[in-house]
C-alpha positions in Angstrom: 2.3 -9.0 26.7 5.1 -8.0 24.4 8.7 -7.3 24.3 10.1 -3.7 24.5 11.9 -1.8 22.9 11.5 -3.8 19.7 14.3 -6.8 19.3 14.6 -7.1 23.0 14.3 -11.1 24.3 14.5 -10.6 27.7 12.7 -10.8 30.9 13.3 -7.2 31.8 12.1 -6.2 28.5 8.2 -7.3 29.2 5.4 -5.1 28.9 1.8 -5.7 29.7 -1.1 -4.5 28.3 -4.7 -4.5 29.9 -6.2 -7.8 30.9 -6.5 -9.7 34.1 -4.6 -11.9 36.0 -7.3 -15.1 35.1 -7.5 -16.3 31.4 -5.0 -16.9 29.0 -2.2 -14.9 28.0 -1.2 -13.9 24.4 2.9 -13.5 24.5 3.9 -11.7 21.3 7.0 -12.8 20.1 6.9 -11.9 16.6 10.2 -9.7 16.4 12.9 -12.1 16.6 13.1 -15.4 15.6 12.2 -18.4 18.1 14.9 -20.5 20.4 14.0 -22.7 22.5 17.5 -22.7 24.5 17.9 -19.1 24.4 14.3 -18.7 24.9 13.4 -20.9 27.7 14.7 -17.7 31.0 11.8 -15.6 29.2 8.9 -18.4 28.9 10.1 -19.3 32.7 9.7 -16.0 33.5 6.1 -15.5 32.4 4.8 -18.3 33.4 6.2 -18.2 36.7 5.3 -14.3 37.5 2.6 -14.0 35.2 0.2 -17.2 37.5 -3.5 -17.1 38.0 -4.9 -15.6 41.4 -4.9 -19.3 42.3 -0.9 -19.5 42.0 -1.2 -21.3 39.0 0.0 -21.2 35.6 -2.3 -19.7 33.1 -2.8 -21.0 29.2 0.2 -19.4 27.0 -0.6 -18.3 23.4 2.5 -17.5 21.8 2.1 -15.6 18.5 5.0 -15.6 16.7 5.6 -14.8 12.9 6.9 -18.5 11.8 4.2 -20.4 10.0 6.8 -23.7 9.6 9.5 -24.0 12.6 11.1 -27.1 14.4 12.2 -24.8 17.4 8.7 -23.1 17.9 7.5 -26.7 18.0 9.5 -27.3 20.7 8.5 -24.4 22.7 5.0 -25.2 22.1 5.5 -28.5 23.3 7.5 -27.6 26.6 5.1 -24.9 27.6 2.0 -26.7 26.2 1.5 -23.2 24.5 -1.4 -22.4 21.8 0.5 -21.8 18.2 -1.3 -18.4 16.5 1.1 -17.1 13.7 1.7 -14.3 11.2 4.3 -12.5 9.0 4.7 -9.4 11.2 7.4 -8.5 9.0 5.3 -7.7 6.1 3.3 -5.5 8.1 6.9 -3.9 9.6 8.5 -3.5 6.3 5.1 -2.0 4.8 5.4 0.8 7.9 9.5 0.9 7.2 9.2 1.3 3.4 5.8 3.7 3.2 7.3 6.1 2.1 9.7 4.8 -0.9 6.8 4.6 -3.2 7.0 8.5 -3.8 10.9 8.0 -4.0 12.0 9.4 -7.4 15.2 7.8 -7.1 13.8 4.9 -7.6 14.3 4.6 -11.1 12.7 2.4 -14.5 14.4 -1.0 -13.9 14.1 -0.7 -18.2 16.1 2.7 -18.0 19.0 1.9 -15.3 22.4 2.2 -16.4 24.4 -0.9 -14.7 27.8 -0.5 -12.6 27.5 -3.6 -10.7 26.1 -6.9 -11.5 25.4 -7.5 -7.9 24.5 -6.3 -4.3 24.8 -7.4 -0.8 24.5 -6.1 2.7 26.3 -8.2 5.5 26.7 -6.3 8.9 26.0 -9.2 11.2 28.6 -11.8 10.9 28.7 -13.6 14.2 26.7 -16.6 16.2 23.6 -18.0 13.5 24.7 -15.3 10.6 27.9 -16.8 10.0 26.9 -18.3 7.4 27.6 -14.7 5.2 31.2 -15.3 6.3 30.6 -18.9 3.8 28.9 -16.6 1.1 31.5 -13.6 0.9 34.4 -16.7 0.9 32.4 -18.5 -1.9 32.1 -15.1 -3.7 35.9 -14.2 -3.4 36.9 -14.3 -6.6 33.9 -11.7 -7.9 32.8 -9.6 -4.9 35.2 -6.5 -7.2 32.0 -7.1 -9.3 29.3 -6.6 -6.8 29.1 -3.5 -3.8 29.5 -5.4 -0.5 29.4 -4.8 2.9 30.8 -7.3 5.2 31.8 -7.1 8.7 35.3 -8.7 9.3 34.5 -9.0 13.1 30.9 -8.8 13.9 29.4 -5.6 15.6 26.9 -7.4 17.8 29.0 -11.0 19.1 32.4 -9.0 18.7 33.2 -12.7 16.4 35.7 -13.1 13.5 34.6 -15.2 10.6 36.9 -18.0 12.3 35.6 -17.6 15.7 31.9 -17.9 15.1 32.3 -20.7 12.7 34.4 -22.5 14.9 32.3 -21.2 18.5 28.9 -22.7 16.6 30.1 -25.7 14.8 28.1 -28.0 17.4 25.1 -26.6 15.4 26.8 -26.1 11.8 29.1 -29.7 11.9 31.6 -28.1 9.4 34.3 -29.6 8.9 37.8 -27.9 10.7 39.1 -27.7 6.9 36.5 -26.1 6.1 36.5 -23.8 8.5 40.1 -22.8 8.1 40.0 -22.7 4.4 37.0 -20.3 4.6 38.5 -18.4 7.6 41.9 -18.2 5.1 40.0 -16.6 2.2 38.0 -14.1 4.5 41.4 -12.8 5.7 43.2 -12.6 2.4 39.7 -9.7 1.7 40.2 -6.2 1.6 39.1 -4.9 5.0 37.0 -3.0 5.3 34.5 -4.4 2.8 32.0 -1.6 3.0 29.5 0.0 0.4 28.2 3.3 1.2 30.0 4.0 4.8 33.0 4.6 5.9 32.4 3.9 9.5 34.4 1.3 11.0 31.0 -0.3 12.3 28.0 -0.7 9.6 25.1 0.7 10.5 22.0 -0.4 11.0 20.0 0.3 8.2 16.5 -2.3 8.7 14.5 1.0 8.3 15.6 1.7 4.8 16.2 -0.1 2.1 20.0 1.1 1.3 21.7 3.7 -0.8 19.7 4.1 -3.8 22.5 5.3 -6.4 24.0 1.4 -5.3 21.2 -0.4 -5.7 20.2 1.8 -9.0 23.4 0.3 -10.5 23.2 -3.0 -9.7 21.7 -6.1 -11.0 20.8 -8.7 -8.6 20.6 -8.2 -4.9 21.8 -11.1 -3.1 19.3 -11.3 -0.2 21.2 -12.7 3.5 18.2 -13.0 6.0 18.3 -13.3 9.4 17.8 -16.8 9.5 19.4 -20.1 7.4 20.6 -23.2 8.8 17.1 -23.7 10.4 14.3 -25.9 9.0 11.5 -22.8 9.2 10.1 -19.7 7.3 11.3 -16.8 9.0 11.8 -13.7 6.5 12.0 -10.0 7.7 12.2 -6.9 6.0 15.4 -7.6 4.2 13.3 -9.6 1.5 11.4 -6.6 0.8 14.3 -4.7 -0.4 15.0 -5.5 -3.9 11.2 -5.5 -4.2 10.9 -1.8 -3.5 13.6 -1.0 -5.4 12.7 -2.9 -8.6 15.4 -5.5 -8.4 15.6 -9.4 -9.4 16.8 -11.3 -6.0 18.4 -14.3 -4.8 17.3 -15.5 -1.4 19.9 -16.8 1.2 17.4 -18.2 4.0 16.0 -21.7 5.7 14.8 -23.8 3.6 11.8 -23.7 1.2 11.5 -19.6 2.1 11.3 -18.8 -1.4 8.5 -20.7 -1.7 6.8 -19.1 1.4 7.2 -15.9 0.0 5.8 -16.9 -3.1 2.6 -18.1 -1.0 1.9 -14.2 -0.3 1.2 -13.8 -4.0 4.8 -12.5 -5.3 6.6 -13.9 -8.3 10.4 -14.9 -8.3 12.8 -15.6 -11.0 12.9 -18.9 -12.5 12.5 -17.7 -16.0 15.8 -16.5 -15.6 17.7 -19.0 -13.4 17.1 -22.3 -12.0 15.6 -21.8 -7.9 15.6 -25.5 -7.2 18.1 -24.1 -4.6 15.0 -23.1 -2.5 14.1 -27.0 -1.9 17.5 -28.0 -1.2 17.6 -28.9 2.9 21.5 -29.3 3.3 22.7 -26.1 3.7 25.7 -25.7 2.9 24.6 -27.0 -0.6 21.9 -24.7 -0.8 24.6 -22.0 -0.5 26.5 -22.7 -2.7 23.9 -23.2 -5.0 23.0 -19.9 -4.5 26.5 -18.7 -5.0 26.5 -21.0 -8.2 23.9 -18.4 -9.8 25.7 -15.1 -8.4 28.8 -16.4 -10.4 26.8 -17.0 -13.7 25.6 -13.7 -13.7 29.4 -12.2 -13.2 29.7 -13.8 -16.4 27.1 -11.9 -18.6 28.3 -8.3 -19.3 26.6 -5.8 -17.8 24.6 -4.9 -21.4 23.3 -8.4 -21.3 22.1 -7.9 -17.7 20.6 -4.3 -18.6 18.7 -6.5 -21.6 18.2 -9.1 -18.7 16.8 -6.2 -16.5 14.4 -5.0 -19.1 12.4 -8.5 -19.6 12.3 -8.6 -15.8 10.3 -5.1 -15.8 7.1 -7.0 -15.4 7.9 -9.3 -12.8 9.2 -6.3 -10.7 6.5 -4.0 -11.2 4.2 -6.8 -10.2 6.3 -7.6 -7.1 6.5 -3.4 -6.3 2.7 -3.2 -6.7 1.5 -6.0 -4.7 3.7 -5.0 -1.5 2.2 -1.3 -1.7 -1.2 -2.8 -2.1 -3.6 -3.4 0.5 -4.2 -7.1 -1.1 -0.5 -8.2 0.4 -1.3 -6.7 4.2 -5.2 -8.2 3.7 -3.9 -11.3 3.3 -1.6 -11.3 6.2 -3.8 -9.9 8.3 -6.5 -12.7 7.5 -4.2 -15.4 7.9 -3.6 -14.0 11.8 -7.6 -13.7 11.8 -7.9 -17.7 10.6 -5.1 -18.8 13.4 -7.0 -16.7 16.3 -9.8 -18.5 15.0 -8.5 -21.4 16.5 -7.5 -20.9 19.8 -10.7 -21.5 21.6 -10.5 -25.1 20.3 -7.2 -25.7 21.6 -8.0 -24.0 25.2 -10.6 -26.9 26.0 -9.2 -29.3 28.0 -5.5 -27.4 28.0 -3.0 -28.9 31.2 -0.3 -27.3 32.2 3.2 -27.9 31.9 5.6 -29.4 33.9 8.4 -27.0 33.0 10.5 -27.0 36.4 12.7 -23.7 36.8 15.7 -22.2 36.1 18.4 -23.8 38.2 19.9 -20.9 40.1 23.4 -22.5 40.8 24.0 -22.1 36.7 24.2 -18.8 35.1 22.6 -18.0 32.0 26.9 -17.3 30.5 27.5 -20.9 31.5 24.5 -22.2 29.7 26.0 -20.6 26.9 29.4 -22.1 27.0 27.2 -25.1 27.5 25.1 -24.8 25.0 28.3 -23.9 22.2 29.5 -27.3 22.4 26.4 -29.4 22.3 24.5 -30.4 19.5 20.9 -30.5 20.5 18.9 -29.5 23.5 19.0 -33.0 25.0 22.8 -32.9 25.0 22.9 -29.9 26.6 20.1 -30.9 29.7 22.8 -33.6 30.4 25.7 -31.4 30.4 24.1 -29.4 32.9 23.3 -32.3 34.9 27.1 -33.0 35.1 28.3 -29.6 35.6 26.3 -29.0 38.7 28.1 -32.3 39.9 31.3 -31.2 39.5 
């Protein structure tokens, strides 16, 4: 079973395909990433609907695309579900971007002519992505030296920088001088902070990989993924970006993604700059780390990072080649082969879980306040044992 139309998490939103009603089930959550709060109506769902012809639950595979993640653990633990996992988004992007590599606008990194020294796309500003809300604020002082795009009040949670930093800090334990020294700079900002659009909402633009003439003209492109407080690889189509359009990258992700992407065979940039910053766990430091290197490059002049751009050709030529090669999907695909390998080892002797149900005297919106002002699943069980008290 899988989730439809693609990005949908919800109950409503499953689809079946073939099988029985005996045997295991393979639940394909590979879209989005994994949460064991936000997730835990679907899994409930499927296991409950989705029994045996006995009544009784049936053996959960989830496949998901996070090789390394402390909240699929948890799932897998609570469900007693079988872990198979792959990098979906490296076969998504390879659909997405097909067609790029007969792009003639995607020019000679050697031949560009440099307006910009960086670039960086930031619609989603709100709940987990707040954390671009840090970035733009650490960047203040040199975003007239990049093309931005920044949402001011997120599109999707309808949040302002100082709203979702301050609705979340359970999760991000920021300090409220932080928060109001950040949420200070973000307001001093032209608004809107846009690159290519003039709409008052960005658009959605996963299926290409941005206006070409910007990211022709630009050095470095400062990657924001989906994901970044978190301790797991999770990287989507965004990383693939600056490598279809020949362009040195920073990553701001979870920890140690760098190095996951580097596992797939693609080179980085630590001839150039230091990316220690991929093994730092705090996150906040790991940020600004990252914002450390942006603001060494603002430095050079845009000659030097032509030069710069030229002794890079290599790198990114190798990095554009191996994504349009069948080598980069092989390897993905075998690496979802090896884990399906190993499910019938982990089915013998599988239990099932004692997972309760939803508790219908709470709604799902007062989990959520619930959930905004605890700090780990635990906390929030006990919460919920005290609001239905009251």
């Amino acid at each position: 079973m899988y989730l439809h139309p693609f990005g949908a998490t919800q109950p409503e939103n499953v689809e079946i395909i073939g099988g029985t009603d005996n045997g295991p089930m393979v639940v394909i959550y590979d879209q989005e990433p994994l949460d064991l709060f936000y997730n835990t109506p679907l899994f409930n769902y499927i296991h409950d609907v989705h029994r045996d012809l006995q009544g009784a639950f049936r053996p959960m595979i989830l496949l998901s695309t996070e090789r390394r993640s402390q909240e699929k653990e948890k799932i897998l633990q609570r469900y007693n579900a079988i872990d198979v996992n792959y990098f979906f988004h490296a076969f998504c992007a390879s659909d997405w971007y097909r067609g790029y590599r007969y792009n003639t606008g995607i020019t000679s990194p050697a031949k560009r002519k440099l307006q910009k020294k960086f670039i960086s796309f930031n619609r989603i500003t709100g709940s987990m992505r707040a954390y671009r809300s840090l970035l733009i604020a650490e960047l203040a002082d040199v975003l007239d030296q990049g093309y931005v795009s920044y949402s001011h009040t997120c599109p999707v949670h309808n949040e302002t920088a100082r709203d979702a930093l301050v609705n979340n800090n359970k999760k991000f334990k920021l300090s409220r001088s932080y928060i109001e020294t950040v949420a200070s700079k973000i307001s001093s900002l032209p608004s809107p902070l846009r690159i290519d659009s003039s709409e008052a909402d960005i658009p959605n633009g996963s299926q290409s990989i941005g206006p070409l003439p910007e990211l022709m003209s630009s050095f470095l492109h400062v990657v924001t993924e989906t994901m970044f407080w978190d301790d797991r690889t999770h990287l989507t189509e965004k990383i693939f970006k600056p490598v279809v359009a020949k362009q040195p990258f920073v990553l701001v992700g979870c920890y140690k993604n760098l190095e996951y992407l580097r596992s797939y065979g693609f080179r980085t940039f630590d001839r150039w700059w230091s990316e220690d910053y991929d093994t730092i766990a705090d996150p906040i430091q790991r940020l600004e780390a990252v914002s450390n290197i942006v603001k060494t490059i603002c430095e050079k002049s845009l000659p030097e990072l032509e030069r710069m751009l030229d002794d890079m050709t290599e790198v990114l030529e190798y990095n554009y080649n191996l994504f349009y090669s069948t080598g980069f999907l092989d390897k993905a695909w075998a690496e979802l082969e090896s884990s399906f390998e190993k499910v019938n080892d982990k089915l013998v002797g599988w239990s099932e879980p004692d997972i309760g149900m939803p508790n219908p005297l709470i709604t799902q919106k007062q989990r959520l306040q619930i959930r905004q002002n605890t700090a780990s699943y635990e906390e929030e069980l006990k919460a919920i044992d005290e609001y239905l008290k009251l």
